[in-house]
C-alpha positions in Angstrom: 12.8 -25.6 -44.4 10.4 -24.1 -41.8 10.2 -23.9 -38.5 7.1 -23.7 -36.3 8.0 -21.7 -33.1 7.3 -23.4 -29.9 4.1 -21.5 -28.3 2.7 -22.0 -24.9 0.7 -19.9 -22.3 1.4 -20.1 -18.4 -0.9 -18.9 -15.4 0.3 -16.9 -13.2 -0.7 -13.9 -10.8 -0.1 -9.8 -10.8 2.4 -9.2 -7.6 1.1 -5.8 -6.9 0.0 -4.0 -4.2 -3.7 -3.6 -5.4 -6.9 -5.0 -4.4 -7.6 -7.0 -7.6 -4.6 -9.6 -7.4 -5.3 -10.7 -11.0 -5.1 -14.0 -12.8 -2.3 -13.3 -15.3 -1.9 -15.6 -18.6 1.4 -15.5 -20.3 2.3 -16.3 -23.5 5.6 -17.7 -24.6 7.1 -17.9 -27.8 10.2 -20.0 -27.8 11.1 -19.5 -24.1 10.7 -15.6 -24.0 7.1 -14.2 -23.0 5.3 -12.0 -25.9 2.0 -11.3 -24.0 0.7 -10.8 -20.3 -3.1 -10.9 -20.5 -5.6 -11.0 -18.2 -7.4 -14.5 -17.3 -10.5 -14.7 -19.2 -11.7 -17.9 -16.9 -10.7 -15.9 -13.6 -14.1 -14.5 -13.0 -12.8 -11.6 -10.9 -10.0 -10.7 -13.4 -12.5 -11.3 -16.4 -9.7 -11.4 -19.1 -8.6 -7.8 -18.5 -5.6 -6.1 -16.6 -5.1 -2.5 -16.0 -2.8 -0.5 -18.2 0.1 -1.2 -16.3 0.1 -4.8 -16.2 -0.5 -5.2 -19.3 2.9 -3.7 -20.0 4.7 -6.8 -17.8 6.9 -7.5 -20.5 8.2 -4.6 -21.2 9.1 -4.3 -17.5 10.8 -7.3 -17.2 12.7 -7.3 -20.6 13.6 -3.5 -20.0 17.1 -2.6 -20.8 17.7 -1.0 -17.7 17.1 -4.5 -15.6 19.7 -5.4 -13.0 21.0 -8.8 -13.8 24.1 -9.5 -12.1 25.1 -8.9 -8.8 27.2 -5.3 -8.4 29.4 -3.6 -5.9 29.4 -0.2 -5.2 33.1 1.3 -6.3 32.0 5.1 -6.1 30.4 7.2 -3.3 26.9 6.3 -1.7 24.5 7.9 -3.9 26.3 8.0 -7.2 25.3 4.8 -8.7 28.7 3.6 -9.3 29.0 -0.2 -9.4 30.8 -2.8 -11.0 29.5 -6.6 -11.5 30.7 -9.3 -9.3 30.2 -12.8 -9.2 27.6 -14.3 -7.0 29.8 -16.1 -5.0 31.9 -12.8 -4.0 29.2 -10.8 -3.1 27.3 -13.5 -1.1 30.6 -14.7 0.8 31.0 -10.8 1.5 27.9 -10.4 2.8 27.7 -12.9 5.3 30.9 -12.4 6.7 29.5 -8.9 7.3 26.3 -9.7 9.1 28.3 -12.2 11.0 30.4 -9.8 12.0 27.8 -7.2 13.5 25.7 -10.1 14.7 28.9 -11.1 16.6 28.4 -7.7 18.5 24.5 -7.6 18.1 22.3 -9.0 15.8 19.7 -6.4 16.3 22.4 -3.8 14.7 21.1 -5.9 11.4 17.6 -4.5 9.8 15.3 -6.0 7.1 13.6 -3.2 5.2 10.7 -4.7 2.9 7.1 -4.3 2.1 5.0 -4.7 -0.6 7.0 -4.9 -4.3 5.4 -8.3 -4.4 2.7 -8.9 -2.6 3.7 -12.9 -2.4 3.4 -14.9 0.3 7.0 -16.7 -0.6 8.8 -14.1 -2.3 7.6 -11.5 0.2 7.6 -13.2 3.4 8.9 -16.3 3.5 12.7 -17.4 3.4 13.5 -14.0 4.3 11.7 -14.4 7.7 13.5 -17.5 8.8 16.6 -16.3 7.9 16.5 -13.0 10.2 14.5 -15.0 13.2 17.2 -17.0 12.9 19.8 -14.4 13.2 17.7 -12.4 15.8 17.9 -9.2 13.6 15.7 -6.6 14.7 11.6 -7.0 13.6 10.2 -4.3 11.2 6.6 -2.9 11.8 5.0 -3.0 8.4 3.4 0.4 8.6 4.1 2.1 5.2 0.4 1.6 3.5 -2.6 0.3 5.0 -2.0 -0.4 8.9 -4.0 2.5 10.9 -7.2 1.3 8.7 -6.0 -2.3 9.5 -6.1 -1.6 13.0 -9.4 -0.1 12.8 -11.0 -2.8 11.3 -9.3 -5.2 13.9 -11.1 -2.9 17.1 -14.7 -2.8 14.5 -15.0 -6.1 13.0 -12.3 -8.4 14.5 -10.3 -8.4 11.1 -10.2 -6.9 8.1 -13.3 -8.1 7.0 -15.9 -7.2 5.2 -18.1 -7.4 1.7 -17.5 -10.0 -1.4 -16.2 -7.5 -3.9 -18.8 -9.1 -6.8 -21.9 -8.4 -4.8 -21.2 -4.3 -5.3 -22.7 -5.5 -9.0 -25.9 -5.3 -7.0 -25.9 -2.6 -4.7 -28.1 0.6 -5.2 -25.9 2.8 -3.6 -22.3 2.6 -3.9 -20.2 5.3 -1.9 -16.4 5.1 -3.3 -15.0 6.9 -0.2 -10.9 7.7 -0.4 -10.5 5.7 -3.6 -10.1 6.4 -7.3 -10.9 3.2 -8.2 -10.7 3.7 -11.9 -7.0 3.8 -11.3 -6.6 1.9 -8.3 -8.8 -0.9 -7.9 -10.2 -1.5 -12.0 -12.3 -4.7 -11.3 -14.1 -3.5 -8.1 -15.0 -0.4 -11.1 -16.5 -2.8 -13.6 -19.3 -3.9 -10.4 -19.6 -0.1 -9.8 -20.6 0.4 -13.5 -22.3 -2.7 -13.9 -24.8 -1.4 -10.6 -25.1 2.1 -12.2 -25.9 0.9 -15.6 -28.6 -1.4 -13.3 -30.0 2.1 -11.8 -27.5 2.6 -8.7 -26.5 5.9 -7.5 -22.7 6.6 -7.0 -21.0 8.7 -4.7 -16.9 10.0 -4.5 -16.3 10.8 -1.1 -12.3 12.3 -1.7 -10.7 15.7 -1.4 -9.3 15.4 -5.5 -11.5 15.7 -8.0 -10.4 12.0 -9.3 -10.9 10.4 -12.5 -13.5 8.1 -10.9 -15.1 11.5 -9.1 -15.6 12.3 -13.0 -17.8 9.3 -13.4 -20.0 9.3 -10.4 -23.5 11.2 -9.7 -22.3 13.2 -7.4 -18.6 14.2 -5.5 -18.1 15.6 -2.1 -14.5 17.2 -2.1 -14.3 17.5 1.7 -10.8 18.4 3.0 -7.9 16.3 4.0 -8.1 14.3 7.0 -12.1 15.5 7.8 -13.8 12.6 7.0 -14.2 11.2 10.5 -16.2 14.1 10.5 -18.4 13.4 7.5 -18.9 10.6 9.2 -20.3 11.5 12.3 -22.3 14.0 11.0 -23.8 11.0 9.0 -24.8 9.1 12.0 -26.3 12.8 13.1 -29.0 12.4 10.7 -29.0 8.5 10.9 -30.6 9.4 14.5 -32.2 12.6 13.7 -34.4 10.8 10.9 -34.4 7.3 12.5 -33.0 5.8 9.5 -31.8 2.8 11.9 -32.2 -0.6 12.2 -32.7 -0.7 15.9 -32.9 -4.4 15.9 -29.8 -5.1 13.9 -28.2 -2.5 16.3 -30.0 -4.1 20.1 -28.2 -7.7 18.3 -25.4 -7.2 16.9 -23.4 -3.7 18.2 -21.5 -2.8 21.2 -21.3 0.9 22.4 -24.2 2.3 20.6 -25.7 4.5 23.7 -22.1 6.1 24.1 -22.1 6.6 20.2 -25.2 8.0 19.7 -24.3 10.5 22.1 -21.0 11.1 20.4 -22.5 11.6 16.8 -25.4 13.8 18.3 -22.6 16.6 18.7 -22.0 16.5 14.7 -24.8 18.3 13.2 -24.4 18.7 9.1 -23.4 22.5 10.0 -20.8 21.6 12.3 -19.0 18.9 9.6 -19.3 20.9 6.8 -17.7 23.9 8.5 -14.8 21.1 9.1 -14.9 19.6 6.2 -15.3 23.0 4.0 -18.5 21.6 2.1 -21.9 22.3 1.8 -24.4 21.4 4.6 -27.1 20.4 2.1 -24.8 17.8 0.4 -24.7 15.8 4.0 -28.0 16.2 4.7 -28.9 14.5 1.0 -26.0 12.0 1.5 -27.1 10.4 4.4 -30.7 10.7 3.1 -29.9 8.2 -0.2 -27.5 6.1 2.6 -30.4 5.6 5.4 -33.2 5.3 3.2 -31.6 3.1 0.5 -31.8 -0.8 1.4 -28.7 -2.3 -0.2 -26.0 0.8 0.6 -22.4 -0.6 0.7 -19.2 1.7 0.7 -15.7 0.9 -0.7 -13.2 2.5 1.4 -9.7 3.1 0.7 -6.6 3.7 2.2 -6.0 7.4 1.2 -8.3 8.6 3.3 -6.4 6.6 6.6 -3.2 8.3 5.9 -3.8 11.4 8.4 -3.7 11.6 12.0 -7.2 10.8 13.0 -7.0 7.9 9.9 -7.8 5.0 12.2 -10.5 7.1 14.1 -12.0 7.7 10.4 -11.9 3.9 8.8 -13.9 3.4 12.9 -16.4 5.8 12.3 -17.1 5.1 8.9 -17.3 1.1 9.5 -19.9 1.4 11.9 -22.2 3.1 9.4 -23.4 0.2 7.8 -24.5 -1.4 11.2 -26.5 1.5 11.9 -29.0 1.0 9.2 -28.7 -2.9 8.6 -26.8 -2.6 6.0 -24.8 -5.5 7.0 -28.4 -8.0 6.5 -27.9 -7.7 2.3 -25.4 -9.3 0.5 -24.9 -6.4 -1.8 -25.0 -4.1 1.5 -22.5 -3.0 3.7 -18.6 -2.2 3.3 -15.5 -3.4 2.0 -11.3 -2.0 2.9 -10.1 -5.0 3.2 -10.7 -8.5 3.1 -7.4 -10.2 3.7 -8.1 -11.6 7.1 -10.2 -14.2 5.2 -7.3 -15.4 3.5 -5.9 -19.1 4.8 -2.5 -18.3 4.4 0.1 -20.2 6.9 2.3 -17.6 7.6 3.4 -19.2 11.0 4.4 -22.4 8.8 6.4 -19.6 6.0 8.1 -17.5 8.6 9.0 -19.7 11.2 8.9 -17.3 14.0 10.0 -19.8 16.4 13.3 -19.5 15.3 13.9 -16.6 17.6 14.0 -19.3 20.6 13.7 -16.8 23.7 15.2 -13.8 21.8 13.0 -10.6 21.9 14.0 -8.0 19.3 13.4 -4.7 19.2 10.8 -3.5 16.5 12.1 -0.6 14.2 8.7 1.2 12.4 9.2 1.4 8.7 7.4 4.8 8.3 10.5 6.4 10.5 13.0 4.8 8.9 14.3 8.7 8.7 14.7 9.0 12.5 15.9 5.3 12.6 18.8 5.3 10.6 20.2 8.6 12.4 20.1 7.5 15.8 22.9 6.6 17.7 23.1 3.4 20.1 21.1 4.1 23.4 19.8 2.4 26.5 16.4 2.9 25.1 17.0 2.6 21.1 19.3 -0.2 21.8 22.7 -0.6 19.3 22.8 1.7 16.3 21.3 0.2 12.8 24.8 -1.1 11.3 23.2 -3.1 8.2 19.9 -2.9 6.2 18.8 -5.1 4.0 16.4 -4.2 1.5 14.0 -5.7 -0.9 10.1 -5.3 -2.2 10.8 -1.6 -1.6 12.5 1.4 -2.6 12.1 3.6 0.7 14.5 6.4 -0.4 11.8 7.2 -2.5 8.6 6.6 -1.0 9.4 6.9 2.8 8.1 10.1 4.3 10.8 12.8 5.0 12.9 11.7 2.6 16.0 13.9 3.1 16.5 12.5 6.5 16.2 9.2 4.8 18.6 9.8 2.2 21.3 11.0 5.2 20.6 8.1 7.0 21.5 5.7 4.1 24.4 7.7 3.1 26.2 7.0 6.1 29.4 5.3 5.2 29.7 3.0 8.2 25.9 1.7 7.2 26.3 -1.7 5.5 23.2 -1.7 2.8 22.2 -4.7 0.5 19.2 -4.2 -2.4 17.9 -7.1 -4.1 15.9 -5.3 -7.3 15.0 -5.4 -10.6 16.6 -1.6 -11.3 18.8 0.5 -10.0 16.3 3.0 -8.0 17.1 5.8 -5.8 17.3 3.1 -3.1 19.8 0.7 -5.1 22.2 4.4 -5.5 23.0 4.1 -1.8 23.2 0.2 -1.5 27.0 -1.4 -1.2 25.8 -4.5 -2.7 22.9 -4.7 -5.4 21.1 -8.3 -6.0 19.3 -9.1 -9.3 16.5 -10.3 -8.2 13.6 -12.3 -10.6 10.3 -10.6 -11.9 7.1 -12.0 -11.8 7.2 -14.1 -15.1 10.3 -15.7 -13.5 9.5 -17.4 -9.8 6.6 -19.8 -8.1 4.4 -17.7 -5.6 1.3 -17.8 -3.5 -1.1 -14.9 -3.5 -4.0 -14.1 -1.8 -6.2 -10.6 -2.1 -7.2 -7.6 0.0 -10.0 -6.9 -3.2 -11.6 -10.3 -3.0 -11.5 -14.2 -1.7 -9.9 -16.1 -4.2 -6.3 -17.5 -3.8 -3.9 -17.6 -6.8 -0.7 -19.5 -8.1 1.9 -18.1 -10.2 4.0 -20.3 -12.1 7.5 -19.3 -13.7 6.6 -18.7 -17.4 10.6 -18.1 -18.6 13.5 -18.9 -17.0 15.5 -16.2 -15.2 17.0 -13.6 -16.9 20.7 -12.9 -16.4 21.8 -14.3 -13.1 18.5 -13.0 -11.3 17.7 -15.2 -8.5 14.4 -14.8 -6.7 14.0 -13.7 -3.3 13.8 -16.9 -1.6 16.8 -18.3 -3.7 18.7 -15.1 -2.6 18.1 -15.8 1.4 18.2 -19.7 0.8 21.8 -18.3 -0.6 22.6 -16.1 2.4 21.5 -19.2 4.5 23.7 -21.5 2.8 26.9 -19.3 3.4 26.4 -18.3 7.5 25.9 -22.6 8.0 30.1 -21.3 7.6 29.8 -19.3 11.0 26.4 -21.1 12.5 25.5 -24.7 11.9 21.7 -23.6 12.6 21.1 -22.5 9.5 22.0 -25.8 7.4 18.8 -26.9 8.6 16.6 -28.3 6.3 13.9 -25.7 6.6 16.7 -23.3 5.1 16.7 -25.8 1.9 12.8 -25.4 0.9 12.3 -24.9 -2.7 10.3 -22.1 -3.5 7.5 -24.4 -4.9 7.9 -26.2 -1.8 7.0 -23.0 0.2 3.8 -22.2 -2.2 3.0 -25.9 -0.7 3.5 -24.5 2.9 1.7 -21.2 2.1 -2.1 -21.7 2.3 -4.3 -24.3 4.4 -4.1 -27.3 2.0 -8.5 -28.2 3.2 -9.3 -25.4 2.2 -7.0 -24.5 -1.3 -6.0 -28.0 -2.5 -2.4 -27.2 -4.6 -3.6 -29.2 -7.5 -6.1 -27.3 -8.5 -4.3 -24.2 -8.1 -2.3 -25.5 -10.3 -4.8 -26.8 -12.9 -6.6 -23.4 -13.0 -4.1 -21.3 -11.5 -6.6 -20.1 -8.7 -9.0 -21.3 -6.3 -12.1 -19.7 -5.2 -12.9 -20.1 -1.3 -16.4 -21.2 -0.2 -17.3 -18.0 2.1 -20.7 -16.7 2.9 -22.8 -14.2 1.0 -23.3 -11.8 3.6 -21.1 -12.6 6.1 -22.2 -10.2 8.9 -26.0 -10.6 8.2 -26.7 -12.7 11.5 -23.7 -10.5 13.3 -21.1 -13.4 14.2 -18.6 -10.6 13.8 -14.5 -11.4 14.3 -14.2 -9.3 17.8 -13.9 -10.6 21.0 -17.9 -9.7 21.7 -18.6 -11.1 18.7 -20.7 -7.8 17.7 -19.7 -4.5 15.6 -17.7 -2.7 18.3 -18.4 1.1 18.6 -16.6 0.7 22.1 -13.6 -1.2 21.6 -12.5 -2.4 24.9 -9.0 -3.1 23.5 -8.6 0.4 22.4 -9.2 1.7 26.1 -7.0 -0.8 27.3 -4.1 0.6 25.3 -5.1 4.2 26.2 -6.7 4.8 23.0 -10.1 6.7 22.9 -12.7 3.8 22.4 -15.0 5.3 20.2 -14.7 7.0 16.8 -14.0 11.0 16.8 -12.5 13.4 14.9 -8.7 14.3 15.2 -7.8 17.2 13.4 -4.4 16.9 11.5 -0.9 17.0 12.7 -0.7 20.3 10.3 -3.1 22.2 9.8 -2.5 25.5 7.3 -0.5 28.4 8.9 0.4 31.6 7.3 3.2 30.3 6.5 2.5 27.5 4.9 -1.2 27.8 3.9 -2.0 25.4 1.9 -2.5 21.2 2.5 -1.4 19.0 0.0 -2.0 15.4 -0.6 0.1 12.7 -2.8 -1.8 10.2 -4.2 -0.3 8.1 -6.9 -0.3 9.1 -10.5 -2.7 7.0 -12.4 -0.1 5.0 -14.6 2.3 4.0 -11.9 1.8 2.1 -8.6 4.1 3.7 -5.6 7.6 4.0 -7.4 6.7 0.7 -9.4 6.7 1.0 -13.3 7.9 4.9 -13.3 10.5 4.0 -15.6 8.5 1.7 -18.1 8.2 3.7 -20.7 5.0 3.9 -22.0 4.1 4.5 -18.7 6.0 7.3 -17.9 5.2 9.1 -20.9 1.3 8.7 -20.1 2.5 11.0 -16.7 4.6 13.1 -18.5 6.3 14.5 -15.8 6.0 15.2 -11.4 3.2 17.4 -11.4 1.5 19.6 -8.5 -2.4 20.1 -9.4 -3.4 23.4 -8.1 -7.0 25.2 -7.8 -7.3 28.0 -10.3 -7.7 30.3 -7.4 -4.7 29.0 -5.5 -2.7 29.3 -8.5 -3.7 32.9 -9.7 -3.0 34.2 -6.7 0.5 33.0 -6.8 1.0 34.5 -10.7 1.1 30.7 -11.1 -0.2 29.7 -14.7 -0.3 25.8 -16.1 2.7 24.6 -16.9 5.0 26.2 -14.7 8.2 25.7 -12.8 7.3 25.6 -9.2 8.8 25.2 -6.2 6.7 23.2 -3.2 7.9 23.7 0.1 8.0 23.4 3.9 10.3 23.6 6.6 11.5 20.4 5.7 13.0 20.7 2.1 11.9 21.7 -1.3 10.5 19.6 -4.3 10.6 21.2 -7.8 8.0 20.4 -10.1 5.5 21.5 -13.1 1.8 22.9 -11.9 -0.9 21.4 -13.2 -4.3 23.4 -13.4 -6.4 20.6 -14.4 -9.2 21.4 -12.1 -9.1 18.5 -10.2 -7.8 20.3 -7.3 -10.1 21.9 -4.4 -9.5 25.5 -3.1 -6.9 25.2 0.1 -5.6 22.1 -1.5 -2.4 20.9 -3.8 -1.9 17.6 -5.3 1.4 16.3 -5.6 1.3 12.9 -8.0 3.4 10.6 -7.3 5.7 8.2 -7.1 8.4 9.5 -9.0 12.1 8.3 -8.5 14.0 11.3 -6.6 16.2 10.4 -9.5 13.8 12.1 -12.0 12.5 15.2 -10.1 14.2 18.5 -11.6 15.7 19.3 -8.4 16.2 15.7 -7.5 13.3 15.1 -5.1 9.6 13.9 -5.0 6.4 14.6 -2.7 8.1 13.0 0.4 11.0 15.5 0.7 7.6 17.4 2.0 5.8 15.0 4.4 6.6 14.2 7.8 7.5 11.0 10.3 4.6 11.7 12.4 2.3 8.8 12.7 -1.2 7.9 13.2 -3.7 7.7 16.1 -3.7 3.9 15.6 -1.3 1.5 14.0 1.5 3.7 14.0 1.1 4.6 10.3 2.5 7.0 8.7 0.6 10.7 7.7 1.3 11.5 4.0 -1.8 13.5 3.1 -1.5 15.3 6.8 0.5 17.9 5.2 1.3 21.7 4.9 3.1 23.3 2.2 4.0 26.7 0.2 4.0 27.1 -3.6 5.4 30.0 -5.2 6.7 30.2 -9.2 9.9 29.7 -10.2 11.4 32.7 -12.0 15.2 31.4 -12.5 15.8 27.5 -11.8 19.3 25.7 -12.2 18.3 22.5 -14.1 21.6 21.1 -14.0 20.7 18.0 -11.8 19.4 16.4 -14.9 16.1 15.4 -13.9 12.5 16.1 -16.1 13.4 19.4 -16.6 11.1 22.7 -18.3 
């Protein structure tokens, strides 16, 4: 006898934290998934996912998955558990938060970000339940929210180009992105436009993968391209290459920022920016005298001091020369704001009543978690909860954050998939459901389209998702406080994709016949002006800037550390090209591909140090030490180290990664943190004790 196996395929989106929010398929072969390909009929996805992505299954099938719920039994940090039931842990739990919420609910933190980028797994549930406990708020800093800010004061919103339309541009100018890596779709318009006769140009301090491919890469230095910038608009002016109608229309502030710019000659920026003169001058020759010129910006390049000041400067460019009138003109960071997600409906932020919490920032979780109760501070942070992140790893200064959550009287609870350097410190560790497992809602930061994503398997283990997890929690503090056995605490997670997005303009059932739903948006949406700020015009002056004491048009900031004798050279950490932040480092595949942490250094920077390819080295500052393997690849500029990342701390030789090195200072707007603003030392390891068992020689 024979048996056919029961085959079917299931639609379903990527949860990452990238611009091109894919249209997953995934096959399933008798109730386990064999294939997660990309969604031929998606036209942004185009039937192909990136290298990680495609490994999905790998990911969620791995050995090493969490699927029960465990209880620390050894010290903080040691990764000692043992499995307890679901009831247990959750009964335990909120007797705990009752407690401290008994004393002051704002003693209680939620820690989370961007491990899925859905709008009901990631902010949903989890929202109601701490309104409704009056925990304290977290300012959602980590990644992008100095360049969010600045396209708030610019545009009204992060706003900007239809991703497709780069397809058509004749200048493209990649600007803090390695988009090869990073952003794969947005690439495939960049090559379609330069097989169509385009010129392309990296803007980035690393000699990138995508800095390989273009015509031509200026490798200015961290946190100068404010600078570049200005020294753009210089010969903008200089040459007239304006549009002096678009500008009379549709700007704000241009008298004040003409001055401003007129300070910048080429000389001046390059001097700053440790490049050539001559490669400005040509730069903003091609960019003024080139009809449909559109930029993709990044957010490496906003994570300095002066990184909102930078995303300013560079978003007015395009207003200067009328870029804005051509669909395939212009620029694009971010185009979220277009999104019609209901996040009032999905968070519920009127379950705080009257109750004003204080707002802990994310990026100084380091300082946060050492301080003791003040007047100012308010009550010392007595319980973090933790999910879509792994912040032991991947918050700046990560020795103070690894002493802050290895205080014993800290109550810490991780819902994850593995048991990451965050999970070592946690008292209780939630399994919580992968992609292929839960209903979500996502919409895109890359392009305009909104997507579903259906469960394809059932739940592995005893992994619940993330809204089943606080629907849970919800359940068992109705015991202690009949307000949450309300019936928004009961919403099923495909009730909450319902909720998620304005049902006019994304009807549900055809999200989910298709899976996605393409919104009707103009071409070129700033052609006419009609921009999102208050004037309704590009803002060079931003009123609301001044108003919070903030300089009100674009400049240069130098960075928070700048090379000293001591420690002379600046180094950047962008991620390695096969993970995505601490996600997939330990699929396996993947982490081959990388190899092990890495520190790319100039040939020059290197020699000087005796310092040869391959070697043990030790990268440091007067913050800690991080041990890793040089890599003289020459990608690196003079003056300049590159520390890959995000490896677990977990995996380092020494038991670190890039962020023992960077600091909690934050950024001139949106109070973001500074990772590439930093200053290090390198010198060759002669004799290292390897005994920590991390990637060792």
């Amino acid at each position: 006898m024979t048996t056919t196996a029961a085959t079917t395929t299931v639609l379903g989106a990527c949860p990452h934290d990238c611009p091109d929010t894919c249209s997953l398929v995934t096959t399933v072969v008798d109730g386990v998934a064999t294939k997660v390909s990309g969604n031929p009929l998606h036209a942004h996805t185009g039937g192909v996912l990136c290298a990680k992505v495609s490994k999905y299954t790998e990911r969620s099938y791995h050995e090493d998955r969490v699927l029960q719920p465990m209880k620390r039994v050894g010290p903080k940090g040691s990764g000692q558990f043992q499995p307890v039931s679901w009831d247990e842990a959750l009964a335990d739990i909120s007797a705990r938060l009752h407690g401290i919420a008994q004393t002051d609910p704002q003693a209680i933190l939620p820690y989370s970000y961007a491990g899925t980028m859905g709008l009901v797994q990631g902010e949903s549930m989890d929202r109601r339940f701490f309104h409704q406990l009056g925990a304290s708020l977290l300012d959602r800093t980590i990644c992008a929210s100095a360049g969010s800010e600045a396209l708030l004061h610019t545009y009204g919103g992060k706003l900007g180009m239809r991703v497709q339309f780069f397809a058509e541009s004749q200048l493209i100018l990649i600007w803090g992105s390695n988009s090869i890596g990073s952003n794969l779709h947005f690439w495939r318009y960049a090559m379609e436009a330069k097989r169509n006769g385009a010129k392309l140009v990296c803007i980035d301090p690393r000699k990138s993968e995508t800095a390989d491919k273009c015509h031509e890469h200026l490798q200015l230095l961290p946190g100068t391209d404010a600078a570049l910038a200005l020294a753009l608009m210089h010969e903008l002016i200089s040459n007239d290459w304006l549009d002096h109608d678009y500008i009379a229309q549709h700007t704000l502030g241009w008298e004040d920022l003409k001055a401003r710019a007129l300070q910048w000659s080429p000389e001046r920026a390059a001097q700053v920016c440790g490049i050539d003169a001559a490669q400005i001058r040509s730069l903003a020759r091609d960019y003024g005298t080139t009809e449909r010129a559109a930029i993709r910006l990044n957010y490496g390049m906003q994570r300095v001091r002066g990184g909102g000041n930078a995303v300013r400067a560079v978003a007015c460019l395009p207003a200067l020369t009328g870029a804005w009138r051509h669909r395939a003109g212009g620029l694009l960071l971010s185009s979220s704001s277009s999104a019609p997600a209901r996040r009032g409906a999905l968070q519920m932020p009127a379950l705080l009543g009257a109750r004003q919490p204080r707002t802990v920032n994310m990026s100084t979780i380091g300082d946060a978690l050492l301080k003791p109760a003040s007047a100012e501070f308010g009550p010392q942070i007595a319980a973090l909860i933790c999910y879509n992140s792994n912040p032991v790893a991947v918050a700046p200064d990560s020795a103070k954050v690894v002493k802050g959550f290895a205080r014993e009287d800290l109550f810490t609870v991780v819902l994850e998939h593995f048991m990451t350097d965050t999970a070592d410190y946690a008292d209780y560790v939630l399994p919580a459901t992968s992609q292929l497992e839960h209903w979500d809602i996502h919409t895109s930061y890359g392009h305009t389209d909104v997507l579903l994503n259906r469960p394809a398997i059932a739940p592995l283990g005893q992994a619940r998702s993330n809204a089943q997890i606080f629907r849970d929690l919800a359940a068992q503090m109705a015991r202690y406080d009949s307000a949450f056995a309300a019936p928004h605490f009961a919403d099923s997670d495909e009730e909450l994709c319902r909720q998620a997005v304005d049902p006019t303009r994304i009807p549900f059932e055809q999200l989910l016949a298709q899976g996605f739903v393409a919104q009707n948006l103009p071409d070129a949406p700033f052609a006419n002006g009609g921009f999102a700020t208050p004037s309704g015009k590009c803002e060079f002056h931003s009123a609301a800037l001044e108003a919070m004491g903030i300089n009100p048009l674009p400049d240069y900031l130098p960075n928070h550390e700048l090379p000293t004798a001591s420690h002379p050279l600046a180094m950047i950490s962008p991620p390695a090209r096969n993970f995505l932040n601490s996600t997939f480092v330990n699929v396996r595949k993947l982490r081959s591909a990388e190899e092990r942490p890495m520190l790319e250094m100039h040939p020059s920077d290197a020699q000087s140090r005796q310092i040869e390819d391959g070697d043990l080295v030790r990268v440091f500052n007067n913050r800690g030490e991080h041990v890793c393997h040089a890599s003289i690849n020459g990608r690196a500029r003079p003056g300049v180290v590159v520390g890959l990342g995000i490896w677990w701390r977990k995996d380092g030789p020494n038991g670190t990664n890039v962020n023992e090195l960077t600091h909690q200072q934050l950024t001139d707007i949106g109070r973001a943190p500074s990772f590439y603003d930093c200053a290090v030392q390198v010198e060759r390891m002669v004799t290292a004790d390897m005994s920590h068992g991390g990637i060792a020689a």
